[in-house]
C-alpha positions in Angstrom: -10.6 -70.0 114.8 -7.4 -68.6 116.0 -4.1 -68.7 117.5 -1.6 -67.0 119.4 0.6 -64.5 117.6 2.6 -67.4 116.1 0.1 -70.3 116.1 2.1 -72.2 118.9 2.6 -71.3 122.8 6.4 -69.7 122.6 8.4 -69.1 125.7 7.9 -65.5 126.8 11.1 -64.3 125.9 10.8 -64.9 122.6 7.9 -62.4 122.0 10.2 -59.4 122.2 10.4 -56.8 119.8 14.2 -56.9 119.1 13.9 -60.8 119.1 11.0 -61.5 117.0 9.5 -58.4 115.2 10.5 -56.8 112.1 14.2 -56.9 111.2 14.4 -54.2 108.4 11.7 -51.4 109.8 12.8 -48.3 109.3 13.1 -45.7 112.3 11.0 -42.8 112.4 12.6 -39.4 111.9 12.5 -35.8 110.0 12.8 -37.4 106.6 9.0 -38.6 107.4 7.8 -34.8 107.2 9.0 -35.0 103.7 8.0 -38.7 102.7 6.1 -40.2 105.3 6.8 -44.0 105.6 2.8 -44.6 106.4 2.3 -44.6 102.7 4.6 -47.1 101.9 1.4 -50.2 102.2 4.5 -52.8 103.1 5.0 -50.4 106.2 1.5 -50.0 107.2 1.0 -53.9 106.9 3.5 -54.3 109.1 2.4 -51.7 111.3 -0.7 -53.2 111.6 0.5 -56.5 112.3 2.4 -55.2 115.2 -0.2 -53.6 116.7 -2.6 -56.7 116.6 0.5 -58.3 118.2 0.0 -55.8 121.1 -3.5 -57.0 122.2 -1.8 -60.6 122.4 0.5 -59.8 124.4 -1.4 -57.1 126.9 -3.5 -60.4 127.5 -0.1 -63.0 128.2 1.3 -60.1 130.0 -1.5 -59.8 132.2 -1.3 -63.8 132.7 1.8 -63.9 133.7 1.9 -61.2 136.1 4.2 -59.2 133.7 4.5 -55.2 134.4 6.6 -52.0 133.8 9.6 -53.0 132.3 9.2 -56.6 132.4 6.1 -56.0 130.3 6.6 -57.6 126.5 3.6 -55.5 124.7 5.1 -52.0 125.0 8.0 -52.8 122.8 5.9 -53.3 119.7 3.8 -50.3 119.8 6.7 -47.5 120.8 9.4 -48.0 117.5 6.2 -46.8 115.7 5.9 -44.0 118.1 2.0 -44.7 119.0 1.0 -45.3 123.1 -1.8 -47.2 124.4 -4.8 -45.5 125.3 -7.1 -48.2 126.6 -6.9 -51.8 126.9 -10.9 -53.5 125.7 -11.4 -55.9 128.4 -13.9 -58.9 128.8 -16.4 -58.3 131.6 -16.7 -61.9 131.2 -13.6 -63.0 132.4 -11.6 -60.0 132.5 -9.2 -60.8 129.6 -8.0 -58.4 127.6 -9.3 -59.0 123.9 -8.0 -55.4 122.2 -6.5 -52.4 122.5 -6.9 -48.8 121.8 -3.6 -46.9 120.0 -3.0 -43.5 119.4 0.2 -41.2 118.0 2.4 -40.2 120.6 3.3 -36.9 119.4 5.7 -36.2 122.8 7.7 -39.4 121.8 7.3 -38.7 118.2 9.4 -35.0 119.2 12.7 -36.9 120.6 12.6 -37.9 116.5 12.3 -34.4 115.7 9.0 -35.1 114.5 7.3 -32.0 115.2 3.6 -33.1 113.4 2.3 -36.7 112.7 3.3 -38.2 109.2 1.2 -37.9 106.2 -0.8 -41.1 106.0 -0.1 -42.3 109.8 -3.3 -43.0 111.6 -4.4 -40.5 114.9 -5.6 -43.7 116.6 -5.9 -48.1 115.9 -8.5 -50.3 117.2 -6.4 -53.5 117.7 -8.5 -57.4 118.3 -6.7 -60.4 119.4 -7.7 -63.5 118.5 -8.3 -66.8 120.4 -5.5 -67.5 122.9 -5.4 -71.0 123.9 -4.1 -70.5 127.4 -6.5 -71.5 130.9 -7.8 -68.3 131.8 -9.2 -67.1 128.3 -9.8 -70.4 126.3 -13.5 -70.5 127.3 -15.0 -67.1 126.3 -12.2 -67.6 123.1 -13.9 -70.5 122.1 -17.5 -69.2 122.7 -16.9 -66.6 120.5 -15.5 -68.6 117.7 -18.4 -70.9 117.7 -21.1 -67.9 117.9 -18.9 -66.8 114.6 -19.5 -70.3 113.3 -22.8 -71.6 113.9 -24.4 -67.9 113.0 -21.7 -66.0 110.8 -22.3 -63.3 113.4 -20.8 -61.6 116.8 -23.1 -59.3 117.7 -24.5 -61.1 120.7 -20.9 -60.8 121.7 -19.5 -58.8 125.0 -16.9 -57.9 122.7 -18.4 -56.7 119.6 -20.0 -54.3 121.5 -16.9 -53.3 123.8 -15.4 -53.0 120.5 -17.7 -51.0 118.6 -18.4 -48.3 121.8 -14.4 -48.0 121.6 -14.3 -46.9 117.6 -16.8 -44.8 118.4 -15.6 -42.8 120.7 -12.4 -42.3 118.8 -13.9 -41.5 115.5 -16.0 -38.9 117.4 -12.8 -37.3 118.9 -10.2 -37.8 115.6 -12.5 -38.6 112.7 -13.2 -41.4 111.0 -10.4 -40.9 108.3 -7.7 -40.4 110.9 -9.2 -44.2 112.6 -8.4 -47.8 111.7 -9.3 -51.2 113.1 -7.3 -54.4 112.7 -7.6 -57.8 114.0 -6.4 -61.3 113.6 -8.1 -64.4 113.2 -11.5 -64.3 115.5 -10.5 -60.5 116.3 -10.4 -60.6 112.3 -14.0 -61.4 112.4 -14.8 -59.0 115.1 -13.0 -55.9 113.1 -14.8 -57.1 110.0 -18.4 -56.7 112.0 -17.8 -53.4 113.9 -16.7 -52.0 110.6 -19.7 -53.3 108.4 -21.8 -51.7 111.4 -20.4 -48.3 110.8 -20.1 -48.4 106.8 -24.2 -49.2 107.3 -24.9 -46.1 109.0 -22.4 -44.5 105.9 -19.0 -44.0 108.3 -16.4 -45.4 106.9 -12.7 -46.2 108.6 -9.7 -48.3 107.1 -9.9 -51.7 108.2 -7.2 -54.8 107.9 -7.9 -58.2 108.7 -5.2 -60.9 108.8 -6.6 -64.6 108.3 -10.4 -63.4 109.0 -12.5 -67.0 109.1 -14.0 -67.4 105.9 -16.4 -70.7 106.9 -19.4 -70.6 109.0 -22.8 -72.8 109.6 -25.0 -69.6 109.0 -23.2 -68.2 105.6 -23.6 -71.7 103.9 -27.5 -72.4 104.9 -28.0 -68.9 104.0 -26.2 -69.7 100.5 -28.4 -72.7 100.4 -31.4 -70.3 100.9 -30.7 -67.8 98.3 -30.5 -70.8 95.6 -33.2 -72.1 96.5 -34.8 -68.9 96.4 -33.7 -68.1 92.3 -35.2 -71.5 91.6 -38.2 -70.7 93.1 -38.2 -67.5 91.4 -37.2 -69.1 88.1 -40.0 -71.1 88.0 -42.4 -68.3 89.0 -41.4 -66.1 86.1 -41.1 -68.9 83.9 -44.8 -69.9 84.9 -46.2 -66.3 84.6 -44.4 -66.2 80.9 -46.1 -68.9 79.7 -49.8 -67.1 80.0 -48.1 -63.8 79.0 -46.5 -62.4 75.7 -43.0 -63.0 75.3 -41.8 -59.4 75.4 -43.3 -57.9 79.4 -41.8 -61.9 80.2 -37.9 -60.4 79.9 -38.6 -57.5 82.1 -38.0 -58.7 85.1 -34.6 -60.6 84.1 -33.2 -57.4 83.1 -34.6 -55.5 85.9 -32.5 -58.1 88.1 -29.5 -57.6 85.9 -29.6 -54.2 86.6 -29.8 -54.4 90.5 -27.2 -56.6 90.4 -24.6 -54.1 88.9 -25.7 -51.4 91.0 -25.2 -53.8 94.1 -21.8 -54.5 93.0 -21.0 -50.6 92.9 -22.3 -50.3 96.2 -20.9 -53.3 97.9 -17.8 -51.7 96.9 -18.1 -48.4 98.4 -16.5 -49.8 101.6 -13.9 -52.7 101.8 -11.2 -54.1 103.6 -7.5 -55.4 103.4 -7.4 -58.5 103.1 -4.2 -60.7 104.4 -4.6 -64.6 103.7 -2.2 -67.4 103.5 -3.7 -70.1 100.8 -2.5 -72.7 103.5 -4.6 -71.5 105.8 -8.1 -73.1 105.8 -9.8 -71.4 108.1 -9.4 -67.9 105.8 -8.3 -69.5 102.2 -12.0 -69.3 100.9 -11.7 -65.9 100.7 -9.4 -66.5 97.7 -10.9 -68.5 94.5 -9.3 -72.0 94.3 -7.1 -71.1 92.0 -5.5 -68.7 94.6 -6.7 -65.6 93.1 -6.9 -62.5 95.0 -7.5 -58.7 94.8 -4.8 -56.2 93.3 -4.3 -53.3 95.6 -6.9 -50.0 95.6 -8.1 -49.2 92.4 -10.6 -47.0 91.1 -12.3 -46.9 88.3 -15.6 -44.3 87.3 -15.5 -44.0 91.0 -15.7 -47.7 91.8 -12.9 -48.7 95.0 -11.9 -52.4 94.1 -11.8 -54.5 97.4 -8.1 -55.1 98.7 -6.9 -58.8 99.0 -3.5 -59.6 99.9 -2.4 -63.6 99.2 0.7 -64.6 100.7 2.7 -66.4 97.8 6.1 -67.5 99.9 5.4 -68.0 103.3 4.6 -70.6 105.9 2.9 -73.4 104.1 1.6 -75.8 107.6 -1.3 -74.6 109.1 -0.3 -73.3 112.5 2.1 -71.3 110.6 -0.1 -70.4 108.1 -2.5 -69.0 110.2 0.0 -67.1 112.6 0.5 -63.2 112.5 4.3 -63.3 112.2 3.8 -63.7 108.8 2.6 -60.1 108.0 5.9 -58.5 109.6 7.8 -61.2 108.4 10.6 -60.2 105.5 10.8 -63.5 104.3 6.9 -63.1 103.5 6.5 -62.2 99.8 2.9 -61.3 98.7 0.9 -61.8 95.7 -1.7 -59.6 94.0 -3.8 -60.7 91.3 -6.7 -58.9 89.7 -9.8 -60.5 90.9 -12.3 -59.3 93.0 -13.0 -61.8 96.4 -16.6 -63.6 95.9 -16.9 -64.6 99.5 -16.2 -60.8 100.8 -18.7 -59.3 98.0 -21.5 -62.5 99.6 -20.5 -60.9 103.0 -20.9 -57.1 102.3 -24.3 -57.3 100.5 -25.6 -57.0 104.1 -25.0 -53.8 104.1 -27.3 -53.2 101.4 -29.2 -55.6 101.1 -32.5 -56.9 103.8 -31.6 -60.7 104.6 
């Protein structure tokens, strides 16, 4: 369910930061102290993007026997003025699936940064996804079929590598100074470590470019839940028949009810949302007439999830499903005003026993 960085094997060379990241990013400096470029969300998608990049490239580096300054990933992690921490590696085969990102504050001081800008992360939790290259493909592709035949990674090495990782930093910066980000399978991973935490009520900013949106176990549990209504229909329709009309309505409207307090709870926590409609392993998270979510809102309380559709992009699929797109400035995106059904389906987990 995933790609490298670009959706096709490039030569090395052309992964280099000057050659192939951002064109217009703007540098860091003192003017950030005054109005931080980490609240700009173009910037921090971008940002993010980047750093996903990183964990692909830590892995090709480590292939390809690439160190010091011959290294590729170090070049998209320092213009933002962040260092690596710890790379997550597979005990499996000893890949390296993520890495672990925090704010370089001596760096950020050559910028005559003396504090870290408003808005700018202490630390990021950065997943790869599947890299079709010899030494990986196999525990890749495990991974992305556990995703698809049970709409779950928990059983996974990595998912629990991952989560032990964003623990630890939330316990040392918070959880309001952390975020996770993946692409593609590492999408699906962020998406699960993150639901883990927002179950036991801590909460940390979390972006997912082209998350899978299909699986074996979400659409036999769909079928489930259908056939569970009917079932239910019929019951209540049976036990009104030998009852009064009036106590017959109750439980419809007791149903009602649960269902709009769910919907206020589901969206408590959510995450950003990055999908190319082209794309068919994450399009379903759009409706099919390509809406998606408009940016955070809140209203009596209530955070709107955060969906962001790609409207001129790469339109084939490797493309479509590559990271370049988020850094991209030929990317334009569009935000509609419509909540994401399939994110809503796979957040009532938190709250609800299935």
């Amino acid at each position: 369910m995933g790609s490298n960085a670009a959706g096709k094997p490039p030569a090395a060379s052309s992964w280099e930061f000057r050659a192939t990241g951002p064109r217009n990013l703007s540098s860091p400096g003192w003017r950030d102290l005054i109005r931080s470029s980490w609240r700009d969300p173009n910037y921090r998608r971008i940002a993010m993007s980047c750093f996903v990049q990183v964990a692909y490239l830590l892995e090709l580096d480590r292939q390809e026997s690439r160190a010091g300054e011959d290294a590729l990933a170090p070049s998209w992690w320092k213009p933002f003025r962040y260092k690596l921490v710890r790379p997550l590696i597979d005990s499996r085969d000893g890949s390296i699936y993520g890495a672990l990102l925090e704010w370089d504050q001596v760096a950020a001081l050559s910028d005559l940064i003396v504090v870290k800008p408003q808005g700018a992360p202490k630390a990021v939790l950065a997943l790869r996804g599947t890299l079709l290259k010899q030494l990986t493909v196999v525990r890749d592709l495990e991974d992305d079929l556990r995703l698809f035949a049970w709409d779950s990674l928990r059983g996974s090495v990595r998912f629990t590598g991952a989560l032990e990782v964003l623990k630890s930093a939330i316990d040392k910066h918070g959880s309001s100074n952390v975020c996770v980000a993946g692409h593609s399978l590492g999408g699906g991973f962020a998406l699960q470590v993150g639901k883990t935490l927002a179950k036991d009520g801590t909460f940390v900013e979390c972006h997912l470019f082209n998350p899978p949106s299909v699986s074996l176990g979400m659409g036999l549990r769909k079928i489930q839940e259908k056939a569970d209504k009917v079932l239910k229909r019929y019951i209540s329709s049976s036990s009104s028949s030998n009852a009064s009309g009036g106590p017959g309505e109750e439980p419809q409207v007791a149903s009602e009810i649960g269902e709009e307090k769910l919907i206020k709870e589901v969206k408590t926590w959510v995450p950003n949302l990055y999908i190319n409609s082209c794309d068919y392993i994450c399009c379903f998270y759009a409706d099919r007439s390509g809406v998606a979510t408009v940016t955070a809102e809140k209203h009596s309380g209530v955070q709107h999830s955060k969906l962001y559709l790609i409207a001129k992009g790469p339109n084939k699929f490797l493309e479509a499903h590559g990271l370049q797109q988020w850094w991209s400035d030929d990317s334009e995106l569009h935000l509609a005003v419509n909540d994401s059904k399939l994110m809503y389906r796979r957040l009532k987990s938190l709250y609800v026993q299935q």
